[in-house]
N, C-alpha and C positions, 0 to 999 in steps of 0.2 A: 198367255195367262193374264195379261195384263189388260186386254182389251176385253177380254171377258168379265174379271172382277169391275171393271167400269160399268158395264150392259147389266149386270146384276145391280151394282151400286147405283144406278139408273132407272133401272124397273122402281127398287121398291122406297128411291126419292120422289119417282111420279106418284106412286101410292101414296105416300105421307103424305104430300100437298093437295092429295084430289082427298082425303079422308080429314083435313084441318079445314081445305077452303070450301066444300060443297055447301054448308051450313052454315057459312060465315054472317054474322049481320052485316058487319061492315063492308064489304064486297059484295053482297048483293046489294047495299044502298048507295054504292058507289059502281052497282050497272059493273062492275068485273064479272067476267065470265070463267070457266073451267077451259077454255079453250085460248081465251088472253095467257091464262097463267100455265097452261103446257107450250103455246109456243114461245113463250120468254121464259120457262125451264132449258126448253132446247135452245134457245140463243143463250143465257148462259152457262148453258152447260157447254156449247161449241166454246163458246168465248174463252173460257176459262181455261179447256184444252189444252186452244191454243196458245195461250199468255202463257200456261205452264209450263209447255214445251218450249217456249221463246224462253221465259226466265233459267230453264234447267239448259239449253243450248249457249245463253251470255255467262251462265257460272261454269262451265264445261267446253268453253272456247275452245273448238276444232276446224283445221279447213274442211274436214270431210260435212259438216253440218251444214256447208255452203250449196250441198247437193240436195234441191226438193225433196228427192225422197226419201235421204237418209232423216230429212229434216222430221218427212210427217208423218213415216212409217216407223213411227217410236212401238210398234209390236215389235220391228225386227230391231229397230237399233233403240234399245230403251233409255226412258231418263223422261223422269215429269218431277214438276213443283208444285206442290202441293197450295202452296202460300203463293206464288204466280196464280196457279186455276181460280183462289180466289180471292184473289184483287182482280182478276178477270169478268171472273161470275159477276161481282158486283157492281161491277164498273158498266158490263151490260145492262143489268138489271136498273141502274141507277139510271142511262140513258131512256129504255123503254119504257121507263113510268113516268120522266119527265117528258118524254113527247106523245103517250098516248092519256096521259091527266090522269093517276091512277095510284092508288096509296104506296108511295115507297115504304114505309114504316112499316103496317100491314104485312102487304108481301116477305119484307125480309125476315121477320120474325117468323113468317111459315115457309119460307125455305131456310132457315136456318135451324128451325126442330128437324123440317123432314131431313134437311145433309149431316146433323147428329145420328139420326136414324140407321141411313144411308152408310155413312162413312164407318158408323160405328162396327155396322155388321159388315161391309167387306171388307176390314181390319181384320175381325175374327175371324172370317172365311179366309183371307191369306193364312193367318196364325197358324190353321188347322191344315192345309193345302203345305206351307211349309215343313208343320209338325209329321206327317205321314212321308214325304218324301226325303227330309233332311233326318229325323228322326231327334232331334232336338230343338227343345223348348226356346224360343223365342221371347224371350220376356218384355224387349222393348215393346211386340206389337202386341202382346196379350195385357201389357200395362195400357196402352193406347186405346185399343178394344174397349176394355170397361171402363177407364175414366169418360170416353165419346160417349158410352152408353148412359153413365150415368148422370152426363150433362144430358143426354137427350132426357132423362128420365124427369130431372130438375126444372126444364124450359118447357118440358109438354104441359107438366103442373102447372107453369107461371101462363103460359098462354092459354089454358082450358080455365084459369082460375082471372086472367085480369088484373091481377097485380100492377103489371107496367104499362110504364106510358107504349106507343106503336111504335117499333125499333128499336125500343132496348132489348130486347130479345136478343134481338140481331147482334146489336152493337156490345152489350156484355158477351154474348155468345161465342162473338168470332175472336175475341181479344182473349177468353179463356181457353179457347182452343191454340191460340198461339202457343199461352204459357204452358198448353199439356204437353204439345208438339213438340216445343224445346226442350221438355224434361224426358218426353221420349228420344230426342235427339243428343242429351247427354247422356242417359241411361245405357243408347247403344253406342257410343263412343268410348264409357267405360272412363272411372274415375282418374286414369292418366293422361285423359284429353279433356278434361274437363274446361281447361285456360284456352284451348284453340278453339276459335268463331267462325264456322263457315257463312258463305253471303248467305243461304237459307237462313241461318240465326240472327242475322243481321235484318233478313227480311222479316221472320216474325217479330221482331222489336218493331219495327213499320207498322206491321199489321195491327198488334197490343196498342200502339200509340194511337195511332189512325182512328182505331172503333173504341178508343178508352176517350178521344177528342170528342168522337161523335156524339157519346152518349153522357157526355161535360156540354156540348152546346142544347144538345136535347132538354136537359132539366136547368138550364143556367139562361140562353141568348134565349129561348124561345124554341129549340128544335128545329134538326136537321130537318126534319117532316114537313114541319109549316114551309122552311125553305124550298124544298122541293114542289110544295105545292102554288108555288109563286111564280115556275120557271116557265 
């Protein structure tokens, strides 16, 4: 199930980003192509993967995880992080545009609508996939679902309209998805677990901090972007 809602959640992230970048002014005056930006979708999308599977195997320390394939065959033996894939995704991403000279701001800001896109609808698609087999309502991910949907709905406005500088997209983006993620991750823990912090909630604190820093140096030092473009 799980490799599947990926392959979907994958199709129609390739769609958003070939339907944002095709037109873009800015990537085409900066000579980016549709073919740059699908194979550094697929590098960070491997990347992220595997950072997620590394993060969900160091907060679920077993010796059996010391076996390759129990490691990478997470269809059969599950367990991914969500907040690992993307400190992964990024961290690729961030590489490939500082060694091929190419806007990091830009780009994150149109993969970070189309993984609102993406994420939002194979949320739902579990929701519904759950709903018909378990036969009960799932609220943390039907909460999840439409608060991702309606940030994408929020951040496609702000990047078709120009609002923001290049990367805050990105960087308000991925720091509000923390804050959704953790209130769906109390939601389904349920107001008696409210006081206990798993290392994921520790990790989206990282995440909120990390892209809430980025988009403090972006309007404050000069920007992460001019940075990047210096490297």
């Amino acid at each position: 199930m799980i490799p599947l809602l990926l392959l979907i959640s994958l199709f129609l992230f390739l769609y958003c980003v070939f339907v944002l970048a095709k037109d873009d002014f800015l990537l085409l005056r900066k000579n980016v192509t549709l073919e740059q930006l699908f194979n550094v979708s697929f590098l960070s999308f491997f990347g992220g993967l595997f950072l997620s599977r590394l993060v969900f195997v160091l907060e679920h320390a077993k010796a059996a995880y010391l076996n390759p394939l129990v490691f990478f065959l997470f269809s059969y033996f599950p367990g991914l992080s969500i907040t690992g894939g993307i400190f992964g995704a990024t961290l690729v991403l961030w590489v490939y545009t500082g060694r091929k000279k190419i806007p990091f701001g830009r780009i994150l800001d149109i993969f970070s609508v189309s993984f609102f896109f993406s994420w939002s609808a194979g949320l739902f698609l579990n929701f519904i996939i759950s709903l018909a087999l378990t036969h009960h309502i799932g609220f943390p991910l039907l909460f999840s679902s439409i608060a991702f949907f309606c940030l994408f709905l929020l951040f496609i406005w702000l990047f078709a309209t120009g609002k923001l500088k290049d990367g805050n997209i990105g960087f308000i983006g991925f720091a509000m998805f923390a804050i959704v993620q953790f209130a769906s991750s109390m939601l389904a823990r349920g107001p008696k677990n409210y006081v206990s912090f798993t290392i994921e909630d520790v990790l989206l604190i990282f995440l909120f901090l990390g892209f809430i820093g980025m988009y403090i140096q972006q309007e404050t030092l000069g920007g992460f972007y001019k940075h990047m473009k210096k490297r």
